[in-house]
C-alpha positions, -999 to +999 in steps of 0.1 A: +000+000+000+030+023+011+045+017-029+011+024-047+006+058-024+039+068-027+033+060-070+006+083-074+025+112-052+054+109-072+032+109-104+014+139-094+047+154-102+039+154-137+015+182-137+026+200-102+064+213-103+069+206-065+049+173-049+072+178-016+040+196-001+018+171-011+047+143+001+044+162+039+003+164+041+007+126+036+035+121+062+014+139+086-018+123+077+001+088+082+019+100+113-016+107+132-036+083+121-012+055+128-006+069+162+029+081+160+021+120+172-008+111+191-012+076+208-046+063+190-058+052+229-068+089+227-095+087+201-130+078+208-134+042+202-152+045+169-122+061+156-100+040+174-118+007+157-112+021+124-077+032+128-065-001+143-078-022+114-053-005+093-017-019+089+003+010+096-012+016+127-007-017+139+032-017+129+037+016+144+014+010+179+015-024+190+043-020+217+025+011+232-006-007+232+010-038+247+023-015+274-010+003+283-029-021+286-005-044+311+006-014+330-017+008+355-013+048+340+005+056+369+036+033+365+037+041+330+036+078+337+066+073+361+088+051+340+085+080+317+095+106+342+127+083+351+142+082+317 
């Protein structure tokens, strides 16, 4: 899927000069809906249902999942505050 979006970015570059632009809206895009920028636990879980059956998000997320959900909050926030 990553090949065939990346395709049709690069072949937007036939009629616009610069596709870098378009290239970063994607990144972003990618980057919050996989849960890199914010954790998808966040969403409401509608939105989380619909963003964890997508691959990237599951590459991306599965070791902060793992880690949420077999730690309490608190120990997770403190592990944090230790590194």
């Amino acid at each position: 899927m990553n090949f065939y979006v990346n395709y049709c970015i690069g072949m937007t570059a036939f009629w616009i000069v610069q596709s870098s632009g378009i290239r970063m809206v994607y990144q972003v895009i990618s980057e919050i809906l996989s849960g890199t920028l914010i954790p998808l636990i966040f969403f409401s879980e509608a939105l989380q249902k619909m963003l964890f059956s997508c691959l990237f998000s599951i590459l991306r997320m599965c070791q902060l999942v793992w880690l949420c959900e077999n730690t309490h909050w608190v120990e997770l926030l403190w592990r944090l505050v230790k590194l």
